[in-house]
Structure formats: structure tokens, C-alpha cells
PDB file with one MODEL, atoms N, CA, C and O in Angstrom:
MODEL        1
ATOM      1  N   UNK A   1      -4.047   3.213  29.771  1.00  0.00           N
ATOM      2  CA  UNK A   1      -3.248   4.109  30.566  1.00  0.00           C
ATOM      3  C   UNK A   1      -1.865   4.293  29.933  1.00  0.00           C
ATOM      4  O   UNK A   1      -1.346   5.357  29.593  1.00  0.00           O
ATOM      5  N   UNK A   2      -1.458   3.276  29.858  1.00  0.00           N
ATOM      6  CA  UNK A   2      -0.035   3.142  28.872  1.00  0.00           C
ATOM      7  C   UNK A   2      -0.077   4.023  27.710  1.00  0.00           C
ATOM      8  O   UNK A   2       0.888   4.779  27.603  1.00  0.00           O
ATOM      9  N   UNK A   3      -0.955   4.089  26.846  1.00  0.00           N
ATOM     10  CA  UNK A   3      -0.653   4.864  25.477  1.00  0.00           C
ATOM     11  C   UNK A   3      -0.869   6.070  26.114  1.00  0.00           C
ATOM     12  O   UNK A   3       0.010   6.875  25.804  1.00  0.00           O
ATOM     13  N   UNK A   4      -1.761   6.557  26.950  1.00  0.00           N
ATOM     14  CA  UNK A   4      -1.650   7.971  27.623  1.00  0.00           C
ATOM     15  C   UNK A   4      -0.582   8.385  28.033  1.00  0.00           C
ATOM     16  O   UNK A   4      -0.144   9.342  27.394  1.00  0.00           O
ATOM     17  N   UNK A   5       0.076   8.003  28.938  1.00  0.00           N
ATOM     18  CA  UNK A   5       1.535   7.989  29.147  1.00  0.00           C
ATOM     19  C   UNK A   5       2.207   8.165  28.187  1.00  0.00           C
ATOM     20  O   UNK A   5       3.133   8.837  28.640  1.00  0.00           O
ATOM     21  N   UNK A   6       2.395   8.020  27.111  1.00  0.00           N
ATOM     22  CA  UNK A   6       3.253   7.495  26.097  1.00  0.00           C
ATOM     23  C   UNK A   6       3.363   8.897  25.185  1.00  0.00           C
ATOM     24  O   UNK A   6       4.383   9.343  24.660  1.00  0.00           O
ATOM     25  N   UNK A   7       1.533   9.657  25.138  1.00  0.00           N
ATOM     26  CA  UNK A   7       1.389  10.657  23.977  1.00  0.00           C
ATOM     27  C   UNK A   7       1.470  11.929  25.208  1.00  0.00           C
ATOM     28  O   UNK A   7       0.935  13.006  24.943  1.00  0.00           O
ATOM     29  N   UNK A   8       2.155  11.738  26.529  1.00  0.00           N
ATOM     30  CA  UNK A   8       2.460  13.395  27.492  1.00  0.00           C
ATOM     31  C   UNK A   8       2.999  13.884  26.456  1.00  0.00           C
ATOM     32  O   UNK A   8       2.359  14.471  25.584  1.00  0.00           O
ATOM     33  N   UNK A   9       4.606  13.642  26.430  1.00  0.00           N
ATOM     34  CA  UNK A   9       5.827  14.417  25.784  1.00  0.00           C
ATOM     35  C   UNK A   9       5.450  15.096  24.197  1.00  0.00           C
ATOM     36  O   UNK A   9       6.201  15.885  23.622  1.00  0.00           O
ATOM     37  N   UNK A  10       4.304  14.672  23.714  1.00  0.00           N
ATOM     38  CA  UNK A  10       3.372  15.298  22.571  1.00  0.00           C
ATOM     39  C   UNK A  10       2.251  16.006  22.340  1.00  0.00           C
ATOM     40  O   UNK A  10       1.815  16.705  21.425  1.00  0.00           O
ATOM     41  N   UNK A  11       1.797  15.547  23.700  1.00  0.00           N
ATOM     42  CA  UNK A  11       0.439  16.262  24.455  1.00  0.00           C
ATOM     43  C   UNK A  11       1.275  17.799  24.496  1.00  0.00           C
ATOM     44  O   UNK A  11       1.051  18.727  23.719  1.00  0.00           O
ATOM     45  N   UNK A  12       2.488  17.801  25.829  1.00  0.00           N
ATOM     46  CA  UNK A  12       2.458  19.182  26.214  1.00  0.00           C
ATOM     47  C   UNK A  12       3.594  19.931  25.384  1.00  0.00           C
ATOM     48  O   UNK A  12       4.249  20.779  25.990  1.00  0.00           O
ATOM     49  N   UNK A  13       3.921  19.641  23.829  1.00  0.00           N
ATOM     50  CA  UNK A  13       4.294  20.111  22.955  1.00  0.00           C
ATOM     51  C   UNK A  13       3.687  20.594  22.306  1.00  0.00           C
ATOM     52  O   UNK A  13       3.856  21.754  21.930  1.00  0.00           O
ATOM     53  N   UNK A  14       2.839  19.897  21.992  1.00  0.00           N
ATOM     54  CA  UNK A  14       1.615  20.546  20.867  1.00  0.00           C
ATOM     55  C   UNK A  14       0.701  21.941  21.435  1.00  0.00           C
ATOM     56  O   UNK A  14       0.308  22.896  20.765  1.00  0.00           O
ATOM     57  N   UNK A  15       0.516  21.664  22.983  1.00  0.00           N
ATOM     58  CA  UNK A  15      -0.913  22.539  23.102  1.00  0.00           C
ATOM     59  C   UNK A  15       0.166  23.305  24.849  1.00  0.00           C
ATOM     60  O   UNK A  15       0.835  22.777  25.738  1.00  0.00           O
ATOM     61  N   UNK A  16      -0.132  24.327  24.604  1.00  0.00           N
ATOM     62  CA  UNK A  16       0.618  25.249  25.824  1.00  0.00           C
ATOM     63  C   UNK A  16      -0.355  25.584  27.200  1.00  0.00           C
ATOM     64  O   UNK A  16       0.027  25.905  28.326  1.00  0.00           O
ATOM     65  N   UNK A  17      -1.873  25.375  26.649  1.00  0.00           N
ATOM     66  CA  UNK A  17      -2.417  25.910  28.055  1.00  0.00           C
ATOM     67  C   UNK A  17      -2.917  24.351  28.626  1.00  0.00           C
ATOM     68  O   UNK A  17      -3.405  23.379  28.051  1.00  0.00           O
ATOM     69  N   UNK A  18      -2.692  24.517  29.471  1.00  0.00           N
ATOM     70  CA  UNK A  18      -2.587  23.159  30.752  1.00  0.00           C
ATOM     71  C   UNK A  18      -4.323  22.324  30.562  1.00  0.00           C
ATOM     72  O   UNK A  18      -4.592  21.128  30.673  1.00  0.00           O
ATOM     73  N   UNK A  19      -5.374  23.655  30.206  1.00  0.00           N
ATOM     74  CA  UNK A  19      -6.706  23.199  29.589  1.00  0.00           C
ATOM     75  C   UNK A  19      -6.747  22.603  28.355  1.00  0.00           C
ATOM     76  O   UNK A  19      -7.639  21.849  27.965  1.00  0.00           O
ATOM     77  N   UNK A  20      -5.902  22.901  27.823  1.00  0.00           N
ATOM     78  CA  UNK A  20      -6.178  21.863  26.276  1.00  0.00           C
ATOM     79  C   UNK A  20      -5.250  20.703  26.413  1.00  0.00           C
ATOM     80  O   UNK A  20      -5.633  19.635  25.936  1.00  0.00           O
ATOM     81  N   UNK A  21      -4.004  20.762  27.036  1.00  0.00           N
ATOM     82  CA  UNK A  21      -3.367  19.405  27.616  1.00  0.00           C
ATOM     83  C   UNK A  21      -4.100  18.562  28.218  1.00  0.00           C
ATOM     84  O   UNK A  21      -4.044  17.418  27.767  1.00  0.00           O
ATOM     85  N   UNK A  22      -5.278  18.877  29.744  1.00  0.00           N
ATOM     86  CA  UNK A  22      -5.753  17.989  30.168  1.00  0.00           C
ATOM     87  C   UNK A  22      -6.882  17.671  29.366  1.00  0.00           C
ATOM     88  O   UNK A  22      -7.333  16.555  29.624  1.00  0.00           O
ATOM     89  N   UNK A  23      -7.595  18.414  28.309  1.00  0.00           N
ATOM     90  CA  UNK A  23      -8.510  17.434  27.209  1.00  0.00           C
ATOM     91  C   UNK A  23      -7.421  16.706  26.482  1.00  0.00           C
ATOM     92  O   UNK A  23      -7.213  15.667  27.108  1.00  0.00           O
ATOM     93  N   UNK A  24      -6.870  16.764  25.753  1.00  0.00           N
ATOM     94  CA  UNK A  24      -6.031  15.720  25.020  1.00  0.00           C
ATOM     95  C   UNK A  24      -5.693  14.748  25.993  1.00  0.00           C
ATOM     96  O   UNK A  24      -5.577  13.641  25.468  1.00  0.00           O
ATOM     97  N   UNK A  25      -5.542  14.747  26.906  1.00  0.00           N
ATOM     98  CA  UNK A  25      -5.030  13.785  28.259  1.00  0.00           C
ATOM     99  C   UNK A  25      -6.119  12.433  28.246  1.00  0.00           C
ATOM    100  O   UNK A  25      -6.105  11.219  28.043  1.00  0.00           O
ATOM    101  N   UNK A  26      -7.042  13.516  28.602  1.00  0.00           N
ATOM    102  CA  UNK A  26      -8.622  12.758  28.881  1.00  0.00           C
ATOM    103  C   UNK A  26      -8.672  11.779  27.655  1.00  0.00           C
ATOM    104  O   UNK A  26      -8.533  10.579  27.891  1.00  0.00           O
ATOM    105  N   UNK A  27      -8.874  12.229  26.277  1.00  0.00           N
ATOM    106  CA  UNK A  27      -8.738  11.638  25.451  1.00  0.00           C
ATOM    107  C   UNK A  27      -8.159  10.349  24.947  1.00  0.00           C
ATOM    108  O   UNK A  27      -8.609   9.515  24.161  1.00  0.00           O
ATOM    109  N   UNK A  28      -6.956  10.424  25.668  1.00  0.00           N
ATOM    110  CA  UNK A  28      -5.757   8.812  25.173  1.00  0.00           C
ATOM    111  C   UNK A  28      -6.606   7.795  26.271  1.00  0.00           C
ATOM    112  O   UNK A  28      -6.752   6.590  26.069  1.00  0.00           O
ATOM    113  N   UNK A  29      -7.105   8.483  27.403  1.00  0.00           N
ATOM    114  CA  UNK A  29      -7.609   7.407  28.803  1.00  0.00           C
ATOM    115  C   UNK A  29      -8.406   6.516  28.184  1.00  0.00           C
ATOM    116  O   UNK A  29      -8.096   5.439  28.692  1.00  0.00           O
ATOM    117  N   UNK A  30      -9.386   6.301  27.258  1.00  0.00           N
ATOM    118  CA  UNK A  30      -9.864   5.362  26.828  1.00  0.00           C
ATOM    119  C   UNK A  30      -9.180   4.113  26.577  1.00  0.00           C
ATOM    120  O   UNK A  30      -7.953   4.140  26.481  1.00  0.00           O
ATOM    121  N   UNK A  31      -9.837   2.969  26.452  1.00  0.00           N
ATOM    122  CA  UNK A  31      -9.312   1.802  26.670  1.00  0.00           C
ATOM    123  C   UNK A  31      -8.644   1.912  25.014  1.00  0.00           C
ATOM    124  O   UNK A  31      -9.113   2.485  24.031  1.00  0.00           O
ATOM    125  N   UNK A  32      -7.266   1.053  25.182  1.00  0.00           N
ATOM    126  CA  UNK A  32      -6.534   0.623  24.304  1.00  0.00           C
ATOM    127  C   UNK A  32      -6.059  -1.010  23.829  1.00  0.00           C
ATOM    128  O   UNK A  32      -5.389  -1.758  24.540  1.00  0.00           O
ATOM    129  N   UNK A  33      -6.289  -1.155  23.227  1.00  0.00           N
ATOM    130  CA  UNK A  33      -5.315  -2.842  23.017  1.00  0.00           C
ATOM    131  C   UNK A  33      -5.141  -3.255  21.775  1.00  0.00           C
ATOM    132  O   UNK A  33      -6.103  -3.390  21.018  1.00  0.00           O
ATOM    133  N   UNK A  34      -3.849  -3.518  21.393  1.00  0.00           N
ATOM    134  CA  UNK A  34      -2.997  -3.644  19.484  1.00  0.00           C
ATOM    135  C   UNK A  34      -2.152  -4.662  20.283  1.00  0.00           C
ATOM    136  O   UNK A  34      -1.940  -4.836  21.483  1.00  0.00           O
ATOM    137  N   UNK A  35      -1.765  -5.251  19.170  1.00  0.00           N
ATOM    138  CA  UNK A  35      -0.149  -5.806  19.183  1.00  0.00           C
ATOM    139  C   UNK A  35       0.826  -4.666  19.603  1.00  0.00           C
ATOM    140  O   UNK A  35       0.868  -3.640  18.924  1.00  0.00           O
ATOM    141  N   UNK A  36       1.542  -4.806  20.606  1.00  0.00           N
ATOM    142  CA  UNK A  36       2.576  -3.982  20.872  1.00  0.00           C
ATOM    143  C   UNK A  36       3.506  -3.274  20.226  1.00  0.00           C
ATOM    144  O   UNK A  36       3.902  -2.127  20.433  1.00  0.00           O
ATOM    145  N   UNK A  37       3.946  -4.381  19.098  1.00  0.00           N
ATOM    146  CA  UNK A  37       5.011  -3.503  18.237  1.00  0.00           C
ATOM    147  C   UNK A  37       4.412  -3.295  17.267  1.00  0.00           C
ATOM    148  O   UNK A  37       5.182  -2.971  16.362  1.00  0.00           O
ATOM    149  N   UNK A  38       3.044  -3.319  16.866  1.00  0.00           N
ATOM    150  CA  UNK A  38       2.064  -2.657  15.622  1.00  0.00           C
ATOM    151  C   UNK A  38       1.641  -1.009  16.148  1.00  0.00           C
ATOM    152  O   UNK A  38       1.409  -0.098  15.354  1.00  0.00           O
ATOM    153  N   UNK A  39       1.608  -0.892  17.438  1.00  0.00           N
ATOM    154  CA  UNK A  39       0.961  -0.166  18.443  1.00  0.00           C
ATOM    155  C   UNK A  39       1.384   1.419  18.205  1.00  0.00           C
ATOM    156  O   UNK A  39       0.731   2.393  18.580  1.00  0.00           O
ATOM    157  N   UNK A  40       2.563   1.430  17.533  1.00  0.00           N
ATOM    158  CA  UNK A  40       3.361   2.250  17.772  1.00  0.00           C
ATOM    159  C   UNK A  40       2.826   3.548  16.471  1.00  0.00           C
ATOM    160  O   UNK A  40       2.761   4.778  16.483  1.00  0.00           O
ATOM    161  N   UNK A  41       2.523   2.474  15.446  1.00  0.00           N
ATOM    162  CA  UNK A  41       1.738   3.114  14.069  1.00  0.00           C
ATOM    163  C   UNK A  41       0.952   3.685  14.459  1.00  0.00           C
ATOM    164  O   UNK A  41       0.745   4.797  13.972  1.00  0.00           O
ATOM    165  N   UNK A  42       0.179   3.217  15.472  1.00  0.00           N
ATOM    166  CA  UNK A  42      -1.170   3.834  15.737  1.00  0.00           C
ATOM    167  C   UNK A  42      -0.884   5.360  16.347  1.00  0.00           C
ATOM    168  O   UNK A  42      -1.391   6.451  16.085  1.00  0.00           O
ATOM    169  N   UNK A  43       0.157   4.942  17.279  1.00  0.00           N
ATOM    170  CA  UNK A  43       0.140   6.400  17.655  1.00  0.00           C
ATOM    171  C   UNK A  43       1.190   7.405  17.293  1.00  0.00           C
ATOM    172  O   UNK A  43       1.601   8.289  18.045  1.00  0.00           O
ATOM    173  N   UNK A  44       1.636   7.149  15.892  1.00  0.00           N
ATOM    174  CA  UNK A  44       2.279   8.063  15.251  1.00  0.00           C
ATOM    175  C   UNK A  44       1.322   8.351  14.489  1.00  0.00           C
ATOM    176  O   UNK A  44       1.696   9.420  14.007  1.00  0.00           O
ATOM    177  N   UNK A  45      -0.022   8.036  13.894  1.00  0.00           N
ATOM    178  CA  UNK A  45      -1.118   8.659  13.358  1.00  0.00           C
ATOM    179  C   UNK A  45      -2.130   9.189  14.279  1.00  0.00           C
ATOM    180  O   UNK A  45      -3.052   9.674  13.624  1.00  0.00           O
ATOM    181  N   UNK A  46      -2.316   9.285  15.552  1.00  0.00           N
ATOM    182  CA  UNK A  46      -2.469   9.943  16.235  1.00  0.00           C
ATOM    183  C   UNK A  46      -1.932  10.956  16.567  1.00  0.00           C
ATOM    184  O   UNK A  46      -2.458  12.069  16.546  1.00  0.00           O
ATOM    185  N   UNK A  47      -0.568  10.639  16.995  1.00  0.00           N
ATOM    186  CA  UNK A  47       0.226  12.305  17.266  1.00  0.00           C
ATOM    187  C   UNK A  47       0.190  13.299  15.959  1.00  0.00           C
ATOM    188  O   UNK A  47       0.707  14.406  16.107  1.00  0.00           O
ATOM    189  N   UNK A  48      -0.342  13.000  14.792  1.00  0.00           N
ATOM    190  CA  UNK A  48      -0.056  13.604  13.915  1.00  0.00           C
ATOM    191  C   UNK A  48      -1.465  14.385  13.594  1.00  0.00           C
ATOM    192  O   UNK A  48      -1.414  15.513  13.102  1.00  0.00           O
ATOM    193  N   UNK A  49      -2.488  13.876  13.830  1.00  0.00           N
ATOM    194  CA  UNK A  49      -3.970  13.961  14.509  1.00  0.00           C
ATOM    195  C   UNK A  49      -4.502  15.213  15.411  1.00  0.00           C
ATOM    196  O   UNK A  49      -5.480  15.961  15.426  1.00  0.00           O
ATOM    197  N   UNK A  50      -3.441  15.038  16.068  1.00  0.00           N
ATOM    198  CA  UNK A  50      -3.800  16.131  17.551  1.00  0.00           C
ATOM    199  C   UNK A  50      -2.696  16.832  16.930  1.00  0.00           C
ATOM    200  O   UNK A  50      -2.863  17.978  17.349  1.00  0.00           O
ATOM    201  N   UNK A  51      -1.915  16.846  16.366  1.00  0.00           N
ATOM    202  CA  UNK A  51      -0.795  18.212  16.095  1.00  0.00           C
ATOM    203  C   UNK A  51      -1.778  19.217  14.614  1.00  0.00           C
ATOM    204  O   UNK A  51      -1.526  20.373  14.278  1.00  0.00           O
ATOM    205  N   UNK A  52      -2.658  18.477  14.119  1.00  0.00           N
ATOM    206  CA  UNK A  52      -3.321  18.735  13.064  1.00  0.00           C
ATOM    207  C   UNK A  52      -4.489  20.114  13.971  1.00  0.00           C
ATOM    208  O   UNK A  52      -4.674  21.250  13.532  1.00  0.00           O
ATOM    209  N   UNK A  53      -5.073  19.555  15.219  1.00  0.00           N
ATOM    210  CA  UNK A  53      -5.951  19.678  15.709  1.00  0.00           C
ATOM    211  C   UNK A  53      -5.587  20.622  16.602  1.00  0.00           C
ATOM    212  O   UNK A  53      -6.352  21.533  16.919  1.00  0.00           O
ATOM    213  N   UNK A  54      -4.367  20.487  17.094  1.00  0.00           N
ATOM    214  CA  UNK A  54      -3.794  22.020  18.346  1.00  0.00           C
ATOM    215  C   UNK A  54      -3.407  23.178  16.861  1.00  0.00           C
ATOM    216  O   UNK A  54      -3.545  24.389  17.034  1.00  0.00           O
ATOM    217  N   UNK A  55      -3.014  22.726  15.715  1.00  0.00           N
ATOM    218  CA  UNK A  55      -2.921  23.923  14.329  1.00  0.00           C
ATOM    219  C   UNK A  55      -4.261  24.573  14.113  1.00  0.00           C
ATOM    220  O   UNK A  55      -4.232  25.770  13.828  1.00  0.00           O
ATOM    221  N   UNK A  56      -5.497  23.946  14.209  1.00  0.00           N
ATOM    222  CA  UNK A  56      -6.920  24.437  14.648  1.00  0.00           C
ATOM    223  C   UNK A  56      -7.812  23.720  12.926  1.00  0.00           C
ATOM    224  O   UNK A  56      -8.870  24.118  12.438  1.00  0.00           O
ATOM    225  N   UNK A  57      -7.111  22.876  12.527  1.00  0.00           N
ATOM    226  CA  UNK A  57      -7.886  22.177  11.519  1.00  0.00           C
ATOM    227  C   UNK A  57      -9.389  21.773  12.282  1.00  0.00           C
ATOM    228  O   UNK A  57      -9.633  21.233  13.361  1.00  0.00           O
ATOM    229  N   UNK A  58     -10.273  22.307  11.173  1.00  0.00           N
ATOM    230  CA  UNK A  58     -11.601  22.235  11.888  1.00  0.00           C
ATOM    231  C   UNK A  58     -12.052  20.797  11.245  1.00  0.00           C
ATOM    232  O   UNK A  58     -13.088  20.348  11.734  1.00  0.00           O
ATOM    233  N   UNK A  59     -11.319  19.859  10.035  1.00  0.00           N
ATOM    234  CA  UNK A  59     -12.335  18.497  10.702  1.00  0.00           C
ATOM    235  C   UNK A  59     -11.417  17.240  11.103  1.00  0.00           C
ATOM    236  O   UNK A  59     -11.457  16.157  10.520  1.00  0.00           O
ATOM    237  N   UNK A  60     -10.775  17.482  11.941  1.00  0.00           N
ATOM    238  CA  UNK A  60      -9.963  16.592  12.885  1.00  0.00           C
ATOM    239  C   UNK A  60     -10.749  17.695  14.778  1.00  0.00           C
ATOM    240  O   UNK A  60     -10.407  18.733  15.345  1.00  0.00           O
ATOM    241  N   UNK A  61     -11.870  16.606  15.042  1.00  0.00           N
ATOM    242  CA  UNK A  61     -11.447  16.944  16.184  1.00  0.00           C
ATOM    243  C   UNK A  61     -11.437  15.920  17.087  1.00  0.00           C
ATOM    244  O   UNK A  61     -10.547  15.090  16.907  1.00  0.00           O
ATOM    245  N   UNK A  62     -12.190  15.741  18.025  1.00  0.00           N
ATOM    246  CA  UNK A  62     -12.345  15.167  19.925  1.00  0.00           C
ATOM    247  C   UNK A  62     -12.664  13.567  18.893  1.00  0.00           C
ATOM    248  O   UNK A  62     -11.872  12.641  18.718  1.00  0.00           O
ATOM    249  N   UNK A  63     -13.722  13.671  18.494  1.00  0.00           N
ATOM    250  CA  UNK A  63     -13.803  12.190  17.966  1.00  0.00           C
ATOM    251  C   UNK A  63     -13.395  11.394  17.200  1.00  0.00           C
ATOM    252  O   UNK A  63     -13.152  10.197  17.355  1.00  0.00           O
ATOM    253  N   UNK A  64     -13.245  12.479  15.752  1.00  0.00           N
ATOM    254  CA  UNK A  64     -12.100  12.076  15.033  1.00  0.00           C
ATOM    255  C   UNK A  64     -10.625  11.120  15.325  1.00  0.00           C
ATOM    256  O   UNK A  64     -10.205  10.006  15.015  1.00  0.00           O
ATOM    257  N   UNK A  65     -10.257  12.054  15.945  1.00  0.00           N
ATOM    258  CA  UNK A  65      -9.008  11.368  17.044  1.00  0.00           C
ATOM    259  C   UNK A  65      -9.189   9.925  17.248  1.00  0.00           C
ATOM    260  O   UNK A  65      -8.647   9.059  16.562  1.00  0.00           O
ATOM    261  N   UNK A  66     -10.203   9.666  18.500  1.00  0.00           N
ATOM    262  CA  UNK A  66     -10.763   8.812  19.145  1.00  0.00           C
ATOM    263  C   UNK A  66     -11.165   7.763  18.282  1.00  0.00           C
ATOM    264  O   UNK A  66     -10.857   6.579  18.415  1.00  0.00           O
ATOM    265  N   UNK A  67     -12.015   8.360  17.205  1.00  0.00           N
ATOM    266  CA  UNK A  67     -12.317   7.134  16.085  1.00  0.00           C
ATOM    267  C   UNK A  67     -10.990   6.500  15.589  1.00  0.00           C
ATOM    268  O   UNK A  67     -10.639   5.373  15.937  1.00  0.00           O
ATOM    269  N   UNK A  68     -10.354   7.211  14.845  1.00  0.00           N
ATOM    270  CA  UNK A  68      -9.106   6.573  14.184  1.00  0.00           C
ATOM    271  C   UNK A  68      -8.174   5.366  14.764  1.00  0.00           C
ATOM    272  O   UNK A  68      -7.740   4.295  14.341  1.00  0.00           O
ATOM    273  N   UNK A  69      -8.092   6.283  16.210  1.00  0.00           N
ATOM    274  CA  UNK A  69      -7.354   5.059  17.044  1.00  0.00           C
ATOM    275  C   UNK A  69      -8.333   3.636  17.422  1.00  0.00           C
ATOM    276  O   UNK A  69      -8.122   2.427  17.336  1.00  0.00           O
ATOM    277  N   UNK A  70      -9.392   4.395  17.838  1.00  0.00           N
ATOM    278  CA  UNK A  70     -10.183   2.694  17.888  1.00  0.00           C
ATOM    279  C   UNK A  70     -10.209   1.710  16.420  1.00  0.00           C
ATOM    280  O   UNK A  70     -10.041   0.492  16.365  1.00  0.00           O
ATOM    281  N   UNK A  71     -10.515   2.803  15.107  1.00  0.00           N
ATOM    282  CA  UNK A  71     -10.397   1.871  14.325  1.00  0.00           C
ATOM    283  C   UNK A  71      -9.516   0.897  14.080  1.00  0.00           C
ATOM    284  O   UNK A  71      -9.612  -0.254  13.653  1.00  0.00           O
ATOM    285  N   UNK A  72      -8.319   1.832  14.561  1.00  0.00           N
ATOM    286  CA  UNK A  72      -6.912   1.242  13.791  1.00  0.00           C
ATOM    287  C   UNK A  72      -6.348  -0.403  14.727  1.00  0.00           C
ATOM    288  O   UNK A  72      -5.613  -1.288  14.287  1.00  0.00           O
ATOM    289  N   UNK A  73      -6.847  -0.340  15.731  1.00  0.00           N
ATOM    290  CA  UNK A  73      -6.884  -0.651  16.884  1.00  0.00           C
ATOM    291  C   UNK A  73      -6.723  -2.224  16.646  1.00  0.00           C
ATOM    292  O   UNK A  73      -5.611  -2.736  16.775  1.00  0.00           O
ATOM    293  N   UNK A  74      -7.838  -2.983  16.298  1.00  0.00           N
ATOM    294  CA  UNK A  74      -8.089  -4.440  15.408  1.00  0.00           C
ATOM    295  C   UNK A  74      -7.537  -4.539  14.897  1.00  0.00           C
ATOM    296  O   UNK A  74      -6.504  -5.135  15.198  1.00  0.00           O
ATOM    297  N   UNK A  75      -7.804  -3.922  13.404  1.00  0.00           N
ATOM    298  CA  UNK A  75      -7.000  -4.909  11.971  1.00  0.00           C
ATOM    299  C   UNK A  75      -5.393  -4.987  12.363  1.00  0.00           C
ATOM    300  O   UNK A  75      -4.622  -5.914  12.114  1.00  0.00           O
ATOM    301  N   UNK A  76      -5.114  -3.752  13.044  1.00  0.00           N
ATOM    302  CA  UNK A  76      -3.373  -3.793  13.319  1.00  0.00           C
ATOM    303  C   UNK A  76      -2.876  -4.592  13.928  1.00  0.00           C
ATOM    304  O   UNK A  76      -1.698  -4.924  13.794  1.00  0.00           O
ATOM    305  N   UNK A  77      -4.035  -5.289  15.094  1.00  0.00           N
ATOM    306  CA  UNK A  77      -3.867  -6.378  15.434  1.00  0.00           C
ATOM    307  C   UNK A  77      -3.735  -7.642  14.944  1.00  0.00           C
ATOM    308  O   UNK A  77      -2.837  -8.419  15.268  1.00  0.00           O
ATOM    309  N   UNK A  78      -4.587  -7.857  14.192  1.00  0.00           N
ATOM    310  CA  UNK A  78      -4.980  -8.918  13.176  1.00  0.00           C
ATOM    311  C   UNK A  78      -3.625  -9.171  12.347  1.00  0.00           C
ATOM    312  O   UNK A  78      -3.000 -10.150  11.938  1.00  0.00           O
ATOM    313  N   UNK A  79      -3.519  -7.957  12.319  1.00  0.00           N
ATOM    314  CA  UNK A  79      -1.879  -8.382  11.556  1.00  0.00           C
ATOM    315  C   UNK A  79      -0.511  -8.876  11.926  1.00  0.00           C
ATOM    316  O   UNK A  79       0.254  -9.702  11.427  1.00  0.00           O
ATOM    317  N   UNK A  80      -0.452  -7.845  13.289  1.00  0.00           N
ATOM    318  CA  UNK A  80       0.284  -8.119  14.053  1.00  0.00           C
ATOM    319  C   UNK A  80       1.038  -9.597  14.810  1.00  0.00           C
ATOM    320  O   UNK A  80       2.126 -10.149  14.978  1.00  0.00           O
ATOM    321  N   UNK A  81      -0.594  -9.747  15.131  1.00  0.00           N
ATOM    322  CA  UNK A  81      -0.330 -11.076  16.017  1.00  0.00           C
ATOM    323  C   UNK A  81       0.141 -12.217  15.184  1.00  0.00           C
ATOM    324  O   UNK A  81       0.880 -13.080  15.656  1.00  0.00           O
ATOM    325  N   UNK A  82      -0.256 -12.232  14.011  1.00  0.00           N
ATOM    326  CA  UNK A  82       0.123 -13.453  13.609  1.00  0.00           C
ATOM    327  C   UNK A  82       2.004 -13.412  12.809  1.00  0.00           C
ATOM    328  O   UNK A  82       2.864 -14.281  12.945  1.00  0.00           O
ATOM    329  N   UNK A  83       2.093 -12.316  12.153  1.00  0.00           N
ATOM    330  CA  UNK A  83       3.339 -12.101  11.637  1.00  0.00           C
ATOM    331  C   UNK A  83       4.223 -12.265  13.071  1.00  0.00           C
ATOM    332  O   UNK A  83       5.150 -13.064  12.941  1.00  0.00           O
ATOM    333  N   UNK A  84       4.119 -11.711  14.297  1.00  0.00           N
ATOM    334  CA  UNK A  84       5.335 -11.645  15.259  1.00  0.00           C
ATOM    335  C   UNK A  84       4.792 -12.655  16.233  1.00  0.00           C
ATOM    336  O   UNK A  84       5.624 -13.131  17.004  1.00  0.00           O
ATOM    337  N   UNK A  85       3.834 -12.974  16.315  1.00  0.00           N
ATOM    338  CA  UNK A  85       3.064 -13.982  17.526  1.00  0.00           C
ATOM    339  C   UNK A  85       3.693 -15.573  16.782  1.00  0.00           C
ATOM    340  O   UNK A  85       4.070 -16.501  17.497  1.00  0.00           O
ATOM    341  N   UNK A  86       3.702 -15.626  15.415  1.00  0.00           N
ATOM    342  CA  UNK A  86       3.879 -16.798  15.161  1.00  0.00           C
ATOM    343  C   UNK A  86       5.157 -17.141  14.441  1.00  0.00           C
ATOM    344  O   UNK A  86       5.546 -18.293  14.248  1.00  0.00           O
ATOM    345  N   UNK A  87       5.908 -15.812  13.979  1.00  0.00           N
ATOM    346  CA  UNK A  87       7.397 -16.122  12.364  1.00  0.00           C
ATOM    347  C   UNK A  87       8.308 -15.694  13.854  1.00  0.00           C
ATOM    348  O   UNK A  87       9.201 -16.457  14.225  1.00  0.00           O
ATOM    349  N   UNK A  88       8.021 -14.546  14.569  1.00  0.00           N
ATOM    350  CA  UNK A  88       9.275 -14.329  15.359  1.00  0.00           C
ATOM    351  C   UNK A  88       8.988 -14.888  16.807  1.00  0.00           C
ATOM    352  O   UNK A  88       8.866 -13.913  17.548  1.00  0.00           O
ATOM    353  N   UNK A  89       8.811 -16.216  17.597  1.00  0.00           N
ATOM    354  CA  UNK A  89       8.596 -16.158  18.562  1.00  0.00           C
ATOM    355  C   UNK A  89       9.967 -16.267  18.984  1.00  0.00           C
ATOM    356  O   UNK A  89      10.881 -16.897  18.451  1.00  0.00           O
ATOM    357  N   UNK A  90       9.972 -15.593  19.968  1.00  0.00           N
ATOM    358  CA  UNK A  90      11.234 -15.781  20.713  1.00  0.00           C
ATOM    359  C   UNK A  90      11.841 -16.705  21.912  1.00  0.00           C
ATOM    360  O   UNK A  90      12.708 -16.365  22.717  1.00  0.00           O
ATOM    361  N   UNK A  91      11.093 -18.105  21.817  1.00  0.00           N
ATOM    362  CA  UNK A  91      11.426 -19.275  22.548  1.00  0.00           C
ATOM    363  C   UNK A  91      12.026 -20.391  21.753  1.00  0.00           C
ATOM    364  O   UNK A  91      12.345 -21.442  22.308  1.00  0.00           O
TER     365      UNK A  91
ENDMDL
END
């Protein structure tokens, strides 16, 4: 829900009719989970994804999207957690 939230202010920049906003909408609703401050990569290659995709590039579409972010999703984690989970804890 959070990263949905997060990609509105890019959602209703990119795409003007309220029908292609609420598919891109639909889209982020899928489940999400990264390291938080890795998280952010992900969806600056996403927003860049769907701005590719409201320009009408025909092979970025609905799944494309969807794939990328799930892929990216893990390893960013994998990385994440241990560089800031373990060099920067903050206790």
C-alpha cells in the first residue's frame, strides 16, 4: 500500500485520464517488501518504467512494470539488510 501511495504524485503526472491513473494505481497494490532505504531505487526504476509506458513504448508494459519491481525486490534486499541492518545500526 505504501509504495502505492508513494508513486500518486507520478501516477497523475504521467497519465491525464483518471482510466489510465486508476490502472497504474491497481498496479503498485501488489504486495511489496525491500529494505527501506534500498526501496527507493526500486521505485525510481519504476517511475521511469511507467513514464516510458504513458510515452506509449510498446515493450514496457502492465507486466513488465510488475516484473521489474518484484525482481528488484530481493537482491536489494539482500543487500540492504546487511550493509544498514548491521555497519549502521542506530543503537
Amino acid at each position: 500500500m505504501g509504495f502505492c501511495v508513494s508513486m500518486i504524485p507520478t501516477i497523475k503526472r504521467l497519465y491525464s485520464k483518471k482510466e489510465d491513473q486508476a490502472a497504474a494505481l491497481k498496479r503498485h497494490l501488489e504486495f511489496f517488501n525491500t529494505h527501506p532505504w534500498v526501496g527507493s531505487a526500486i521505485m525510481g526504476v519504476t517511475a521511469a518504467m511507467e513514464q516510458e509506458h504513458a510515452n506509449g513504448a510498446k515493450d514496457v508494459d502492465d507486466a513488465a512494470i510488475s516484473g521489474v519491481k518484484v525482481g528488484l525486490m530481493g537482491p536489494l534486499a539482500g543487500v540492504g539488510d546487511p550493509i544498514f541492518g548491521e555497519h549502521y545500526a542506530l543503537f
